[in-house]
C-alpha positions, 0 to 999 in steps of 0.5 A: 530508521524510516516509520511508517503511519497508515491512515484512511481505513473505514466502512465502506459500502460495496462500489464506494472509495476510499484513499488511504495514506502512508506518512514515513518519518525518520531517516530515509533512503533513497531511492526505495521502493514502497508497498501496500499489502494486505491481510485476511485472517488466516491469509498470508499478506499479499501485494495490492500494490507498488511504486517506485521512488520515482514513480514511473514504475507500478505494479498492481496485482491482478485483483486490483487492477484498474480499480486501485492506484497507487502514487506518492509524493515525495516531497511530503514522504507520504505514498497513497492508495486510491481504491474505487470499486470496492468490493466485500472481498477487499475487507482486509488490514492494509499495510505500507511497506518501504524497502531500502533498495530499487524497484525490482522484480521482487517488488510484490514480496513480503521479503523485499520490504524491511519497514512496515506500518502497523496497518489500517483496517478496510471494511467493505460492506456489501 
């Protein structure tokens, strides 16, 4: 089975940055699709954004984009998320997600992805 260990979250003050990594150990399969999702209380998790085994291929959600970027590494099985601009209303728990088959067109759905880490909180202070 694939684990997946979240790191990077914190406070952060509203226009700050902050990259956060997803290390995945164990068995692996490939070529998977990886995620990163986030949650408010009272909200359902939603896709920030996702990628490709290889890369070529992302999807970011509109609230996300061109402030967050998403890109792995596969050679160290770690996928990251580069978040710039950040706003109060990015406060959330992230959590990376792999998924045992391709990128697709269900890629931004909770029910594409069988793994998922145990989440980083992100506070953004305004």
């Amino acid at each position: 089975q694939v684990q997946l260990v979240e790191s990077g979250g914190g406070l952060v003050q509203a226009g700050g940055s902050l990259r956060l990594s997803c290390a995945a150990s164990g068995r692996t399969v490939r070529p998977y699709a990886m995620g990163w999702f986030r949650q408010v209380p009272g909200k359902e998790r939603e896709c920030g954004a996702a990628i490709s085994w290889s890369g070529d291929t992302t999807y970011y959600a509109d609230s996300v984009k061109g402030r967050f970027t998403i890109s792995r590494d596969n050679g160290k099985n770690t996928i990251y998320l580069q978040m710039n601009s950040l706003k109060p209303e990015d406060t959330a728990v992230y959590f990376c997600a792999a998924s045992t088959v391709p990128f697709g067109a269900g890629s931004s759905e909770k029910a594409y992805y069988d793994r998922w880490g145990q989440g980083t909180q992100v506070t953004v202070s305004s």
